[in-house]
PyMOL Python script that loads the backbone (N, CA, C, O; Angstrom):
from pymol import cmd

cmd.read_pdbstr("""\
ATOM      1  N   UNK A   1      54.316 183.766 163.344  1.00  0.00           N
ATOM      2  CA  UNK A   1      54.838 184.222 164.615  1.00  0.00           C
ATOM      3  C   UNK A   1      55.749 183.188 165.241  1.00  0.00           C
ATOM      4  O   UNK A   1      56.829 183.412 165.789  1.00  0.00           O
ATOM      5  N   UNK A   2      55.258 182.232 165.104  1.00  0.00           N
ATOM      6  CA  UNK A   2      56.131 180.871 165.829  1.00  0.00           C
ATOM      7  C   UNK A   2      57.483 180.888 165.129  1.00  0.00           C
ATOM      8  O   UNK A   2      58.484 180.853 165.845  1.00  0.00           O
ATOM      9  N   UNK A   3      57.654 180.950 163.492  1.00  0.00           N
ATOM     10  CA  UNK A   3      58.684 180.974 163.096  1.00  0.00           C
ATOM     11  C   UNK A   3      59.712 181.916 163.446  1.00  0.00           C
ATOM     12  O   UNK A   3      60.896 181.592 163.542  1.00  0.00           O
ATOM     13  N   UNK A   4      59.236 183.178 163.656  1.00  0.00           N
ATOM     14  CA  UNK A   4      59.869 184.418 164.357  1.00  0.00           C
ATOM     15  C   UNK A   4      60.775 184.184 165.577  1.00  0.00           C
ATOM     16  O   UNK A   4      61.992 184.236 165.759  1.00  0.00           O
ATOM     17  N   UNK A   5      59.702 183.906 166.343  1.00  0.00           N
ATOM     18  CA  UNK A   5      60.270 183.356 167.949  1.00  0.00           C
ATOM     19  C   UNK A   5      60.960 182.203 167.515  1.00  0.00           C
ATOM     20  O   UNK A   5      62.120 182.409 167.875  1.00  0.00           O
ATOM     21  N   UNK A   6      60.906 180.963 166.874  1.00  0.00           N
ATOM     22  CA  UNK A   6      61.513 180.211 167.044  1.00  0.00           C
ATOM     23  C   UNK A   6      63.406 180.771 166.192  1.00  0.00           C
ATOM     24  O   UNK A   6      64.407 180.209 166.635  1.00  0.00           O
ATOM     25  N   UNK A   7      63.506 181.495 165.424  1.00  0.00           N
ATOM     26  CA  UNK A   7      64.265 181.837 165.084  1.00  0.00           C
ATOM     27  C   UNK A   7      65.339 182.839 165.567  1.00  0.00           C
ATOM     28  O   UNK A   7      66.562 182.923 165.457  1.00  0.00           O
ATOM     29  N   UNK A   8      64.127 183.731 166.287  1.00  0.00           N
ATOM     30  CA  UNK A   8      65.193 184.116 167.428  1.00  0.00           C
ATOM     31  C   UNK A   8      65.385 183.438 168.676  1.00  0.00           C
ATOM     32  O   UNK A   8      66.132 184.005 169.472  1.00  0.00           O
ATOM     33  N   UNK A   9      64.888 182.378 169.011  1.00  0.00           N
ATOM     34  CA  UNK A   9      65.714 181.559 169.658  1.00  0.00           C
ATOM     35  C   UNK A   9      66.401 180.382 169.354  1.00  0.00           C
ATOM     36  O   UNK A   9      66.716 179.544 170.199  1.00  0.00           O
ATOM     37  N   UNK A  10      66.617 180.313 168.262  1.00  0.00           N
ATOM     38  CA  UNK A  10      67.998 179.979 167.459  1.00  0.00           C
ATOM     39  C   UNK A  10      68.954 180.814 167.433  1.00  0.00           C
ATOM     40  O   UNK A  10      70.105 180.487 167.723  1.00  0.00           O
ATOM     41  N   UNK A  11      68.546 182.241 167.015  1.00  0.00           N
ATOM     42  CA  UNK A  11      69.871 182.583 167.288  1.00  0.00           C
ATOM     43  C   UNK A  11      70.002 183.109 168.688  1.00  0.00           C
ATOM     44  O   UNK A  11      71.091 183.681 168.629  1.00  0.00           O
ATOM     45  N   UNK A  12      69.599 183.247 169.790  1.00  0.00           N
ATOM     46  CA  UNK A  12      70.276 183.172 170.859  1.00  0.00           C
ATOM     47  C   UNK A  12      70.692 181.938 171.266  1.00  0.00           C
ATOM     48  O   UNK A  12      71.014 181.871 172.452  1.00  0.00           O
ATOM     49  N   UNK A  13      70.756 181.179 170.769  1.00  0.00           N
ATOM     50  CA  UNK A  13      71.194 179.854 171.495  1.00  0.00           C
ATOM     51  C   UNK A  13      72.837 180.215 170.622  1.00  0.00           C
ATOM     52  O   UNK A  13      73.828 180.327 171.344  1.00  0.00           O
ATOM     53  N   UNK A  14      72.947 180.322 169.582  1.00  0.00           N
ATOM     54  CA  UNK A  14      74.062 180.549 168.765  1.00  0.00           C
ATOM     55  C   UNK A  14      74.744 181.863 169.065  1.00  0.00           C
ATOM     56  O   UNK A  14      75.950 181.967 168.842  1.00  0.00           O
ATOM     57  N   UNK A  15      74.008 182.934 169.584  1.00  0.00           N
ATOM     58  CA  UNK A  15      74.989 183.798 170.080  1.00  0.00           C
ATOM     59  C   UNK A  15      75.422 183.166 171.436  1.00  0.00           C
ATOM     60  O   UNK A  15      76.370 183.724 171.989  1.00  0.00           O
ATOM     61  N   UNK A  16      74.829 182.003 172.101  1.00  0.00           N
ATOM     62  CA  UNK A  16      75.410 182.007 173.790  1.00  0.00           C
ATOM     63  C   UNK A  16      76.259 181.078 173.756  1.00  0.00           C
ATOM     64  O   UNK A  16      77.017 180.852 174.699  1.00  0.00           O
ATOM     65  N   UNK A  17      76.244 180.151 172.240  1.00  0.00           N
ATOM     66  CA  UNK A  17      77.284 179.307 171.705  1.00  0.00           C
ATOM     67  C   UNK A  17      78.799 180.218 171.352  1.00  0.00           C
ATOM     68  O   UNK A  17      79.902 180.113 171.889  1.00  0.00           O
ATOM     69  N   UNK A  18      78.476 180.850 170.571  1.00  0.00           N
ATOM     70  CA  UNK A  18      79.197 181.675 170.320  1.00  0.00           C
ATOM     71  C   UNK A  18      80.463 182.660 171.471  1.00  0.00           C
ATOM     72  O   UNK A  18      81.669 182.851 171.314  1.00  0.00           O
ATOM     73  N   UNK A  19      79.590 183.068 172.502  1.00  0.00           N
ATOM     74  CA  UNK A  19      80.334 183.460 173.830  1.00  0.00           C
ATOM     75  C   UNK A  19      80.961 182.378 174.382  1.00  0.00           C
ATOM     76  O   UNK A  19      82.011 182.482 175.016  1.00  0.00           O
ATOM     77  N   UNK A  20      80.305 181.189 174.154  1.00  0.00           N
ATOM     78  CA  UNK A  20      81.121 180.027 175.207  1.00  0.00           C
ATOM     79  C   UNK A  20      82.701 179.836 174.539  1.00  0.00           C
ATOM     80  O   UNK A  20      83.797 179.679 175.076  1.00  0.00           O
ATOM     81  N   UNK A  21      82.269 179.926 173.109  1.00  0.00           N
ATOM     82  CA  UNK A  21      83.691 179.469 172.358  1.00  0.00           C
ATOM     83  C   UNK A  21      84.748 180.538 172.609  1.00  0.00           C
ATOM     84  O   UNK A  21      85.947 180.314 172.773  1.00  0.00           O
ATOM     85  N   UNK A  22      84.095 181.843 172.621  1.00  0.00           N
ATOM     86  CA  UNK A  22      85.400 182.947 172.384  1.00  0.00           C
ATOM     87  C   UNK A  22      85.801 182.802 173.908  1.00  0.00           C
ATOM     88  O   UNK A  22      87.025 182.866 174.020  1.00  0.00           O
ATOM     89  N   UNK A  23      84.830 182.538 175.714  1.00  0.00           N
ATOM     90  CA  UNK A  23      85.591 182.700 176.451  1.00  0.00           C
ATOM     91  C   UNK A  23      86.459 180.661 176.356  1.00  0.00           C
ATOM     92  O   UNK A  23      87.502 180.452 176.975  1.00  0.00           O
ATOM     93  N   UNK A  24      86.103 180.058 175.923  1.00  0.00           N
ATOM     94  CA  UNK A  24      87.448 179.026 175.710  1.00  0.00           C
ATOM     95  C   UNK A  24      88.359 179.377 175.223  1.00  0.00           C
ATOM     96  O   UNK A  24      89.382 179.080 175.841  1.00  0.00           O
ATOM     97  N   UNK A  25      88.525 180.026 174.146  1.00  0.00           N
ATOM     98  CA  UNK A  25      89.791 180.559 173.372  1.00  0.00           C
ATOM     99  C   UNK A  25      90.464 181.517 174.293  1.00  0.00           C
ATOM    100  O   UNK A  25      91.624 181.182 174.534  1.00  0.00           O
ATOM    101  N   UNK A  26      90.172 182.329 174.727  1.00  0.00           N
ATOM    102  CA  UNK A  26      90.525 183.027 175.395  1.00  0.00           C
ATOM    103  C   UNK A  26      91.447 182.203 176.849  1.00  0.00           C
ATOM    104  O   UNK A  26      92.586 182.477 177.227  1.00  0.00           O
ATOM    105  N   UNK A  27      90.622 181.297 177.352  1.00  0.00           N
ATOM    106  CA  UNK A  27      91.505 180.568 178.164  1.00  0.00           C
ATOM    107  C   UNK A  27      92.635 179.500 177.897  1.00  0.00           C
ATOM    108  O   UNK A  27      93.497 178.844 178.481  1.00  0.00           O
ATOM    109  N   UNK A  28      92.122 179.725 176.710  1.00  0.00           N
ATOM    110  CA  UNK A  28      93.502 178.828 175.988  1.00  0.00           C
ATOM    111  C   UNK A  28      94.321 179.907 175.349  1.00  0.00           C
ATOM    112  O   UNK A  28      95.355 179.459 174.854  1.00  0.00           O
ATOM    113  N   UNK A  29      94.209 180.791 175.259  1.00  0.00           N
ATOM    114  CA  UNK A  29      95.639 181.835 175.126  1.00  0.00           C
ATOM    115  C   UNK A  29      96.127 181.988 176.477  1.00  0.00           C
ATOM    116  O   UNK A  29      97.236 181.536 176.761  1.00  0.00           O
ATOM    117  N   UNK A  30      95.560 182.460 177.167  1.00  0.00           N
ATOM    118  CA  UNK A  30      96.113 182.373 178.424  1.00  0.00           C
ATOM    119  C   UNK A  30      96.593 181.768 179.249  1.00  0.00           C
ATOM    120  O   UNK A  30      97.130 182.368 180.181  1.00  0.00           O
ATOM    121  N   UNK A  31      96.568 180.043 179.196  1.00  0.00           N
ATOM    122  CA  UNK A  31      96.899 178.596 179.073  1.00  0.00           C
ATOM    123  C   UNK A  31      98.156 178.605 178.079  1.00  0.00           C
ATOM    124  O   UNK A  31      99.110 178.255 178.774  1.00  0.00           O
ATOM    125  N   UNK A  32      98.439 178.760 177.232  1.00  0.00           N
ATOM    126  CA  UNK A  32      99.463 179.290 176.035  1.00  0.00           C
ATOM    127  C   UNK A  32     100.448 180.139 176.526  1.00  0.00           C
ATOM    128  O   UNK A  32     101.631 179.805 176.462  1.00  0.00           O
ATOM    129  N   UNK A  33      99.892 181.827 177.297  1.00  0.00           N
ATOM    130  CA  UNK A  33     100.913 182.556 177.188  1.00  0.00           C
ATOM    131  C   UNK A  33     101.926 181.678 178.442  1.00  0.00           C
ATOM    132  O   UNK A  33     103.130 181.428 178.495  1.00  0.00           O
ATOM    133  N   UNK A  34     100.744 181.377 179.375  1.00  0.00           N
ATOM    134  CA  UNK A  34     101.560 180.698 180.306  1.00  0.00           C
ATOM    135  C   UNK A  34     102.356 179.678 180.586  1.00  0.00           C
ATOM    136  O   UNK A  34     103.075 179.541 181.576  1.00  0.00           O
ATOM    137  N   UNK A  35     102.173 178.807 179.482  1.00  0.00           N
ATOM    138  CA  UNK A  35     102.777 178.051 178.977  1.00  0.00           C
ATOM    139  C   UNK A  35     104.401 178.654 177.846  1.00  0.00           C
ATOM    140  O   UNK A  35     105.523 178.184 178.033  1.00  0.00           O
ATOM    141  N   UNK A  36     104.221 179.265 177.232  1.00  0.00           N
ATOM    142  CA  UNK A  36     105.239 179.855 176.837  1.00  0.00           C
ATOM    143  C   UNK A  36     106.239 180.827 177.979  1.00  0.00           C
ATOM    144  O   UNK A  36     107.461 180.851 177.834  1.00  0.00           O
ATOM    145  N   UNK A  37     105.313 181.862 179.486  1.00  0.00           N
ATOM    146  CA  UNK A  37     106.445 182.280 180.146  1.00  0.00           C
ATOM    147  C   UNK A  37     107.054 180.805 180.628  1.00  0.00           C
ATOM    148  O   UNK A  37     108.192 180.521 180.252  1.00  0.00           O
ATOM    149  N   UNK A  38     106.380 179.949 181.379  1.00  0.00           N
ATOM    150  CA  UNK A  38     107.530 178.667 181.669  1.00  0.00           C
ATOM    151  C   UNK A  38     108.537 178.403 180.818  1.00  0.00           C
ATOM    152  O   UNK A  38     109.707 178.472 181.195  1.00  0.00           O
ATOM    153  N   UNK A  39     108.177 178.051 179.496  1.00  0.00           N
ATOM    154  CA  UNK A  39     109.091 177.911 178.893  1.00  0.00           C
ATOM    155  C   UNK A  39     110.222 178.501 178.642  1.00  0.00           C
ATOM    156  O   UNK A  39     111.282 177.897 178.481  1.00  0.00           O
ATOM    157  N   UNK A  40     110.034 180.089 178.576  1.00  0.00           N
ATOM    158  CA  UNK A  40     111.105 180.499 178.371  1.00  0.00           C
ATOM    159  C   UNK A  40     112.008 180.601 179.627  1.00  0.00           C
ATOM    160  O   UNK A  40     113.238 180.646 179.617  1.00  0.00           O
ATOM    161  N   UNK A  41     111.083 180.635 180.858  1.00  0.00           N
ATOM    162  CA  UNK A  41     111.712 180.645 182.155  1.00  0.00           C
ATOM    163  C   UNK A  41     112.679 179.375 181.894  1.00  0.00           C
ATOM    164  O   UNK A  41     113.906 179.474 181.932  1.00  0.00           O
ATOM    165  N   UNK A  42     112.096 178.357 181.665  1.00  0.00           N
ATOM    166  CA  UNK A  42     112.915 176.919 181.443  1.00  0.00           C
ATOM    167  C   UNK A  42     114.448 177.236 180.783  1.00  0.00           C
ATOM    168  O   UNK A  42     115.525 176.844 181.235  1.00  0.00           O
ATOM    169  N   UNK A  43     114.250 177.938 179.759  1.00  0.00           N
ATOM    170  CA  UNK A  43     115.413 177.864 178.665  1.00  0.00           C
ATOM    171  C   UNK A  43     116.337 178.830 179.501  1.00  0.00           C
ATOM    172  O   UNK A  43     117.560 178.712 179.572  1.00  0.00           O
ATOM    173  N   UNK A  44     115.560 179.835 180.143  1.00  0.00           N
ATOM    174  CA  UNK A  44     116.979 180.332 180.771  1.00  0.00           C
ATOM    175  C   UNK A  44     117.248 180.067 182.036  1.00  0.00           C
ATOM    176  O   UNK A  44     118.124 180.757 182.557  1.00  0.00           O
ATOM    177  N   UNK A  45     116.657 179.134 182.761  1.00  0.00           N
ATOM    178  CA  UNK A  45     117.381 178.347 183.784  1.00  0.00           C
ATOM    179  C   UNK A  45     118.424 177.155 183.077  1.00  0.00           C
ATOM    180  O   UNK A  45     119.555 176.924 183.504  1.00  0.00           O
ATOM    181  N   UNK A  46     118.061 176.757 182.411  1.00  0.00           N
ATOM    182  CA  UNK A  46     118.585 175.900 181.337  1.00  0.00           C
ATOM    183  C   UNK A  46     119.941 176.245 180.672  1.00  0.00           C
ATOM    184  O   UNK A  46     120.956 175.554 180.576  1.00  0.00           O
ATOM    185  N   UNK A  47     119.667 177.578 180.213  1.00  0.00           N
ATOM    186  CA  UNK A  47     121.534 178.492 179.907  1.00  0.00           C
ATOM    187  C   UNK A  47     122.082 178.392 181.094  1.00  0.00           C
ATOM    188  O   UNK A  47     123.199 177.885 181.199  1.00  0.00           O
ATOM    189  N   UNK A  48     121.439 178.826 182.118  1.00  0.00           N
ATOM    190  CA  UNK A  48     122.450 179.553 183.290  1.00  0.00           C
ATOM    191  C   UNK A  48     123.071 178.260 183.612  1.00  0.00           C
ATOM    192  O   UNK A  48     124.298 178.206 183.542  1.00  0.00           O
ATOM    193  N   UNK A  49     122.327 177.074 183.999  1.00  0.00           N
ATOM    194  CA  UNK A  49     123.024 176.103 184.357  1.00  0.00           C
ATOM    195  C   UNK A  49     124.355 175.740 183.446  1.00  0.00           C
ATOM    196  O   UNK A  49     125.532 175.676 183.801  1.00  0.00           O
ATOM    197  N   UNK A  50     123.721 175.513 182.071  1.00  0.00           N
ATOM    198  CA  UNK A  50     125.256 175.285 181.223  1.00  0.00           C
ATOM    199  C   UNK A  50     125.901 176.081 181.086  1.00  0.00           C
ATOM    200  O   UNK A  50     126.912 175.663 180.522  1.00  0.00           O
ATOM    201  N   UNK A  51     125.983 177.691 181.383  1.00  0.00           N
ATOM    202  CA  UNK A  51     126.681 178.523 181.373  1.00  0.00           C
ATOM    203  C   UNK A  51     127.923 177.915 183.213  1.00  0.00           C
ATOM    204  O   UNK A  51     129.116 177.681 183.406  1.00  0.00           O
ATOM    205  N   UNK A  52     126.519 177.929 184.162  1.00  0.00           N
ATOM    206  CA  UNK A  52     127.787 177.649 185.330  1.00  0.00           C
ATOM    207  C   UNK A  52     128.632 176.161 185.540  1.00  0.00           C
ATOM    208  O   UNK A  52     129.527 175.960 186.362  1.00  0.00           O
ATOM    209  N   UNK A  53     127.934 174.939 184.300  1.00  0.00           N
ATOM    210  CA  UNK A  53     128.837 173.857 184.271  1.00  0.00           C
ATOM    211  C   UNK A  53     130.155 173.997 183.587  1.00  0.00           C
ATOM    212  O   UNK A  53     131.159 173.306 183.756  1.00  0.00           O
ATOM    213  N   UNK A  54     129.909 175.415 182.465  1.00  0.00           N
ATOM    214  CA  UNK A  54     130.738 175.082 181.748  1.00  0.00           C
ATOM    215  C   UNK A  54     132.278 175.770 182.362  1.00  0.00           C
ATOM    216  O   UNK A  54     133.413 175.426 182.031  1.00  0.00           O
ATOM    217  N   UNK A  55     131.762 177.143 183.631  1.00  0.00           N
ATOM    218  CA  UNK A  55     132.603 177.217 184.373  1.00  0.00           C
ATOM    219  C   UNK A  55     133.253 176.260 184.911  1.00  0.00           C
ATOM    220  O   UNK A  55     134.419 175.954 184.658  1.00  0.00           O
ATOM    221  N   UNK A  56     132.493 175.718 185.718  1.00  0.00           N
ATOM    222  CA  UNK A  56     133.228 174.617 186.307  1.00  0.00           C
ATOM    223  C   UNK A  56     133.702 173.783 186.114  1.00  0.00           C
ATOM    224  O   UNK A  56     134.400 173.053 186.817  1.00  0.00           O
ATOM    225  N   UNK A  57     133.180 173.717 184.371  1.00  0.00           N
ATOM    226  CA  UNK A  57     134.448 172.500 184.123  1.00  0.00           C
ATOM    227  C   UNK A  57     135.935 173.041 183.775  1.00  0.00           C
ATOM    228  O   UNK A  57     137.033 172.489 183.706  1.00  0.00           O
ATOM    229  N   UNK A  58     135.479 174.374 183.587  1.00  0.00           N
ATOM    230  CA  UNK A  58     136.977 175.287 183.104  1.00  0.00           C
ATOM    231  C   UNK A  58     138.012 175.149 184.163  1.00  0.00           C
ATOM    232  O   UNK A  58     139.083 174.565 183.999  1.00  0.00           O
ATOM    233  N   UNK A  59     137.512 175.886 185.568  1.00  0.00           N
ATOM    234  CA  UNK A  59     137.924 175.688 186.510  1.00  0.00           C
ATOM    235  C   UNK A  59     138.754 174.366 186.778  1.00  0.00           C
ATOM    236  O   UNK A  59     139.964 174.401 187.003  1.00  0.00           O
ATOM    237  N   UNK A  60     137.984 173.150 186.734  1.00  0.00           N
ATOM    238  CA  UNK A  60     138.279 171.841 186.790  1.00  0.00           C
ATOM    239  C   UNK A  60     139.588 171.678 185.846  1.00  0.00           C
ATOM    240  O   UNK A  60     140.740 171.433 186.204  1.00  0.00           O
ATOM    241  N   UNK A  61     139.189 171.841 184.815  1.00  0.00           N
ATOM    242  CA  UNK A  61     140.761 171.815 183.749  1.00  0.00           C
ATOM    243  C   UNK A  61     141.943 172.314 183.998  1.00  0.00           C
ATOM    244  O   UNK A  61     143.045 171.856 183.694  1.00  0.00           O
ATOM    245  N   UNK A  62     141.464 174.021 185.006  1.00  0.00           N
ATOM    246  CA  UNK A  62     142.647 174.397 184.697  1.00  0.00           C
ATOM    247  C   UNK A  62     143.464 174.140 186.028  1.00  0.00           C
ATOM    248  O   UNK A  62     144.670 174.383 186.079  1.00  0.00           O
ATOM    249  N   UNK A  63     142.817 173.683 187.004  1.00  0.00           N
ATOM    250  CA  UNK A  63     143.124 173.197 188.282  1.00  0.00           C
ATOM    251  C   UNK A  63     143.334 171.632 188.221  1.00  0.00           C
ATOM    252  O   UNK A  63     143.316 170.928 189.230  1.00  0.00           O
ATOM    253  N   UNK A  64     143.564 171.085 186.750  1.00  0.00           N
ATOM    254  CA  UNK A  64     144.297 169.813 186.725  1.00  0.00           C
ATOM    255  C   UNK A  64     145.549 170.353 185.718  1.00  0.00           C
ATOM    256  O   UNK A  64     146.671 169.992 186.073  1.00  0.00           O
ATOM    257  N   UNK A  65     145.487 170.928 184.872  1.00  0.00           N
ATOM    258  CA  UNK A  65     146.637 171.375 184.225  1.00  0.00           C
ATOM    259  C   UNK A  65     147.321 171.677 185.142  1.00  0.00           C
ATOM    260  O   UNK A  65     148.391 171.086 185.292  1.00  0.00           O
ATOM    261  N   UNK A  66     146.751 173.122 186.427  1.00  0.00           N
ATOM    262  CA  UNK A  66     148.098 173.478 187.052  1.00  0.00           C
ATOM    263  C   UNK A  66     148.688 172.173 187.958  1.00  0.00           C
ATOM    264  O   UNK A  66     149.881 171.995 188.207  1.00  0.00           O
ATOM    265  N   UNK A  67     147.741 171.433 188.325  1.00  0.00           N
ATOM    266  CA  UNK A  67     148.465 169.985 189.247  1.00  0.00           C
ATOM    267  C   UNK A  67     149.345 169.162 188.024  1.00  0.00           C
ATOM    268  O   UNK A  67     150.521 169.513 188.120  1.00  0.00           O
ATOM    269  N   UNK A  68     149.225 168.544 187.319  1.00  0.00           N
ATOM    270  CA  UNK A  68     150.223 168.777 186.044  1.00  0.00           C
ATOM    271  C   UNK A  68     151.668 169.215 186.436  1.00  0.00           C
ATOM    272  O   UNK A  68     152.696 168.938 187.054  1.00  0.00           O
ATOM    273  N   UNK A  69     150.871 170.282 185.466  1.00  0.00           N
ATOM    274  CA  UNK A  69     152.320 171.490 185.641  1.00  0.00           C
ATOM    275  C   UNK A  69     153.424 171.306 187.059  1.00  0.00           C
ATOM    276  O   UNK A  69     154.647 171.431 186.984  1.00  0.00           O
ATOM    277  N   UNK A  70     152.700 171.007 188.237  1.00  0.00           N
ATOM    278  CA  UNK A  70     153.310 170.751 189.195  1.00  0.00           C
ATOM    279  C   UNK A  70     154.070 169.691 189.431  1.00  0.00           C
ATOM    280  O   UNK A  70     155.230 169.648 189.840  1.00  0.00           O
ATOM    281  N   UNK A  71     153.171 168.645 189.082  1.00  0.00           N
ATOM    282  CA  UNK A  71     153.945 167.052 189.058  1.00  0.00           C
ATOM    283  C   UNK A  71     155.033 167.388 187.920  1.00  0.00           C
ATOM    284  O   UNK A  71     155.983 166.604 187.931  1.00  0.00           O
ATOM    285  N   UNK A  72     155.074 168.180 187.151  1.00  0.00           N
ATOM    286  CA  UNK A  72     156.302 167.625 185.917  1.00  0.00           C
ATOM    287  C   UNK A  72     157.291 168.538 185.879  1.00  0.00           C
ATOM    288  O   UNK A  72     158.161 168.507 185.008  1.00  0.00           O
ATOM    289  N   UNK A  73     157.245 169.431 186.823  1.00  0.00           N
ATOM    290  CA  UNK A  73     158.265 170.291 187.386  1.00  0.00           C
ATOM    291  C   UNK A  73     159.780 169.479 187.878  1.00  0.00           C
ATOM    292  O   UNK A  73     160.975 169.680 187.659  1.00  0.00           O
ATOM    293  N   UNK A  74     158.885 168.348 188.749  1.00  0.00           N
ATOM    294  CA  UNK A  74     160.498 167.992 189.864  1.00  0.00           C
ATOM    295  C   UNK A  74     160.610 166.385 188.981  1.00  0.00           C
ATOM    296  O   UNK A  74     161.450 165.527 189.252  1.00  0.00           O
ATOM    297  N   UNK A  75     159.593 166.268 187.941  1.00  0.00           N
ATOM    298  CA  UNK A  75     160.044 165.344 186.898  1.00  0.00           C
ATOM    299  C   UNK A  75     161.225 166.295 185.722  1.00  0.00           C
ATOM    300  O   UNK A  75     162.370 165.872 185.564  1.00  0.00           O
ATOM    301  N   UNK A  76     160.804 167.379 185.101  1.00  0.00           N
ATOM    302  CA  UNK A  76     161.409 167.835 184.793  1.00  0.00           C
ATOM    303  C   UNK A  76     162.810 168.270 185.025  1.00  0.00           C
ATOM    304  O   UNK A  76     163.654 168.408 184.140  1.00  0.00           O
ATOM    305  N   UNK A  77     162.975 168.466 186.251  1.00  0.00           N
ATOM    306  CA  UNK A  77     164.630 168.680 186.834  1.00  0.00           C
ATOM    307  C   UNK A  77     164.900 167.726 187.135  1.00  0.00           C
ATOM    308  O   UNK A  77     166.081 167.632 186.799  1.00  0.00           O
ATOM    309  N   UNK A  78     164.548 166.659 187.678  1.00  0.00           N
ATOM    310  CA  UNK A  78     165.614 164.986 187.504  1.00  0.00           C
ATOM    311  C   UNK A  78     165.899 164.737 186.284  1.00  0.00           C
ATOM    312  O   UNK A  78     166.939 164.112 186.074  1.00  0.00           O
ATOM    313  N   UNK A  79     164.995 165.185 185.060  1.00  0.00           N
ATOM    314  CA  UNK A  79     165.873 164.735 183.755  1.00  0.00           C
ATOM    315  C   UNK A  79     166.419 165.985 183.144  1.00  0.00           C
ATOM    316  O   UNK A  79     166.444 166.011 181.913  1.00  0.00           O
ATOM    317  N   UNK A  80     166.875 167.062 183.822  1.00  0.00           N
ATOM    318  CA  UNK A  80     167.873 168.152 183.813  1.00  0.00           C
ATOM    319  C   UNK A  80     169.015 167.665 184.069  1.00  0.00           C
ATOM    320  O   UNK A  80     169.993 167.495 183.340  1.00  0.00           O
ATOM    321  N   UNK A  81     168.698 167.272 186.027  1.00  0.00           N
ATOM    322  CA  UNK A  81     169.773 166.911 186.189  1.00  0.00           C
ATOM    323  C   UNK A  81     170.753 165.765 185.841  1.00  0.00           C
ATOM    324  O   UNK A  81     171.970 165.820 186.017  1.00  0.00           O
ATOM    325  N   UNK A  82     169.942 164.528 185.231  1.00  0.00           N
ATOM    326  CA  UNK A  82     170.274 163.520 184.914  1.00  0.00           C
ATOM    327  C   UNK A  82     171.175 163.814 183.802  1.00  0.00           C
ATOM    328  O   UNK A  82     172.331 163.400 183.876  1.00  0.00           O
ATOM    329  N   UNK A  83     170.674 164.677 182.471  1.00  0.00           N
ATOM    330  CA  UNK A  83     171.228 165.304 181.326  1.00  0.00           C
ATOM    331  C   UNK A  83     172.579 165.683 181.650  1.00  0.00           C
ATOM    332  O   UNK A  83     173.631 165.250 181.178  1.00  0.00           O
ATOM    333  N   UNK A  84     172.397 166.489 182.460  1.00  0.00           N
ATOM    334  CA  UNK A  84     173.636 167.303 182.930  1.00  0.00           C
ATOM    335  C   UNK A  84     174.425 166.621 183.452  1.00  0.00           C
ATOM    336  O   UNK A  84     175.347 167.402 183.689  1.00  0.00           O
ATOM    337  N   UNK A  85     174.835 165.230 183.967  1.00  0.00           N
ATOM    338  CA  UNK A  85     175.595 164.281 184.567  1.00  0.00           C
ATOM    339  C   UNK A  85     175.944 163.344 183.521  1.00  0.00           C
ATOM    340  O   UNK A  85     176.846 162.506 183.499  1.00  0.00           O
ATOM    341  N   UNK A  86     175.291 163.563 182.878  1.00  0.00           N
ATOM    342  CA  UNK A  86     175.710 162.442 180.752  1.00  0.00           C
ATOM    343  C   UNK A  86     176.764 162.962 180.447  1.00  0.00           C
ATOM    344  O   UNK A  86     177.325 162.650 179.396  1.00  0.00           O
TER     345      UNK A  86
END
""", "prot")
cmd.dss("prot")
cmd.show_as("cartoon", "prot")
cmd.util.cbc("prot")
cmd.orient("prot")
């Protein structure tokens, strides 16, 4: 009889082992998924930003080209006009 009882309380100790582990796992998926929405939240805060630097650096370029373009305009016609007086 003792062996009986003692055996089923072995295995309840191992089934309440058993529950402890599956609700850990369980909080570690859920620890996980949440860990993965950040992440992906991360990666696409992460695009958007290099998506809007890379505007702005476009912007930046092309708003030094056109200053450029501007400065070499009235450089450009002094050595028109200079040409044209040779």
């Amino acid at each position: 009889m003792k062996t009986s009882q003692r055996l089923i309380t072995e295995l309840s100790n191992e089934v309440i082992r058993l529950e402890n582990q599956i609700d850990d796992f369980m909080l570690q998926e859920k620890s996980h998924k949440k860990l993965l929405e950040e992440s992906n939240t991360n990666a696409r805060l992460y695009r958007g930003n290099l998506v809007e630097a890379h505007n702005r650096n476009k912007e930046l370029l092309d708003f030094i080209t056109q200053m450029l373009a501007n400065v070499g305009k009235p450089i450009n016609e002094e050595i028109r006009k200079y040409s044209e007086n040779l």
